[in-house]
C-alpha positions as CSV (number, residue, x, y, z in Angstrom):
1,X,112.7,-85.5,224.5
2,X,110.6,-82.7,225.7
3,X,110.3,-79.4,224.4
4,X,112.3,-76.9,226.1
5,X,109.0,-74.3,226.3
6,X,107.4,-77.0,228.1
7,X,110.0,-77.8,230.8
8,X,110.1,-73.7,230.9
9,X,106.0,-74.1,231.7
10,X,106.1,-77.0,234.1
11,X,109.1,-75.1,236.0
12,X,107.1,-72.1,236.3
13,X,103.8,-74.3,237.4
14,X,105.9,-75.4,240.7
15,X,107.5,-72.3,240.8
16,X,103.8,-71.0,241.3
17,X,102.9,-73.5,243.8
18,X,105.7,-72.7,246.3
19,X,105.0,-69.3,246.0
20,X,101.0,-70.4,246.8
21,X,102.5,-72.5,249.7
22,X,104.5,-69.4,251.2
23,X,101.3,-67.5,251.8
24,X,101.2,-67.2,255.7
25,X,104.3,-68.7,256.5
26,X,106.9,-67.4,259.0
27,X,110.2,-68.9,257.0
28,X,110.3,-67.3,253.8
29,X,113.1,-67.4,251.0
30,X,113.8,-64.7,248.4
31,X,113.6,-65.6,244.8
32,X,116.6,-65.1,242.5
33,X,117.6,-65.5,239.5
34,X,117.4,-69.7,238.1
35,X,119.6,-71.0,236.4
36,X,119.2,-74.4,234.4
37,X,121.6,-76.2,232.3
38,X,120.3,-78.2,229.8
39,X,121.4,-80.5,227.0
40,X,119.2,-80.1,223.9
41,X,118.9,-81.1,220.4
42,X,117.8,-78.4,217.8
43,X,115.2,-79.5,214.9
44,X,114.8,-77.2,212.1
45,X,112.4,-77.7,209.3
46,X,113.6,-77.8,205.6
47,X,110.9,-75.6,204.6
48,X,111.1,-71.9,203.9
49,X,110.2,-69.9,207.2
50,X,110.0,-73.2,209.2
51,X,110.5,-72.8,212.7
52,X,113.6,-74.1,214.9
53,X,112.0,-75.7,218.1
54,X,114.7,-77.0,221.0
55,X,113.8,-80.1,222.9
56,X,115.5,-81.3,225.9
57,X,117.4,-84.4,226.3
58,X,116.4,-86.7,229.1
59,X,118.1,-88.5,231.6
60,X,117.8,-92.1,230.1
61,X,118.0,-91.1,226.3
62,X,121.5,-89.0,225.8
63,X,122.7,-92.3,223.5
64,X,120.1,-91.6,221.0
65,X,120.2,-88.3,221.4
66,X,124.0,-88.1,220.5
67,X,123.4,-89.2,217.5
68,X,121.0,-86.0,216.7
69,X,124.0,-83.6,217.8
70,X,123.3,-82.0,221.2
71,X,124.1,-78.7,222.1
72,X,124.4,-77.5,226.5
73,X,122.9,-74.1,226.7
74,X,122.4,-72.1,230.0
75,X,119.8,-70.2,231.0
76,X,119.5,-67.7,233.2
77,X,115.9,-66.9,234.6
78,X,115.0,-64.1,236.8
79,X,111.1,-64.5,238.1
80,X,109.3,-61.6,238.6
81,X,105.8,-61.0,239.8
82,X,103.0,-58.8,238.1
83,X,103.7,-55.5,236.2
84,X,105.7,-54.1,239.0
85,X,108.5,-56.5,238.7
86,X,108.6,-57.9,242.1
87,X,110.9,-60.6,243.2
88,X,108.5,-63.3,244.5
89,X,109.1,-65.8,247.8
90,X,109.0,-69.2,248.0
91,X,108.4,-70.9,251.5
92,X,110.2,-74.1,252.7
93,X,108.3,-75.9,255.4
94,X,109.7,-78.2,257.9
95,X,108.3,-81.8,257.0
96,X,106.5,-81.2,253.5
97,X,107.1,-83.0,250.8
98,X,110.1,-84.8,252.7
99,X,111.0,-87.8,250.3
């Protein structure tokens, strides 16, 4: 399981690099609001003032995470960039990355 403020992080480490990658380029896409689904399980600690940290299921690992008790949550993300609050752009460029 991973925690959820790391897949958070790594989303917006590629979020960053397509907005690197749309510097110069002619085909650009508006950035809107994200939205991720995701299936977690919710650990709290038996101490007093012990935090409540969320970690996300994996594909691959929902059997033994049934038996923890998952929980679907949506989140809705809206990127901005800077103080100012602008909505960033992503580029998408014919033949990268193709897979």
């Amino acid at each position: 399981m991973l925690e959820l403020a790391k897949v958070i992080r790594d989303l917006r480490t590629e979020l960053e690099s397509a907005i690197v990658a749309a510097d110069g380029e002619t085909l650009l896409f508006e950035l809107g609001p994200i939205e991720l689904t995701v299936s977690v399980a919710i650990e709290a600690g038996a101490q007093a003032g012990a935090k409540v940290r969320f970690y996300v299921v994996e594909f691959g690992t929902q059997a033994n995470a049934d038996h923890t008790g998952t929980q679907q949550i949506k989140l809705t993300l809206s990127p901005r960039l800077g103080p100012d609050g602008v909505s960033p752009y992503v580029s998408g460029t014919a033949g990268e990355r193709r897979r």
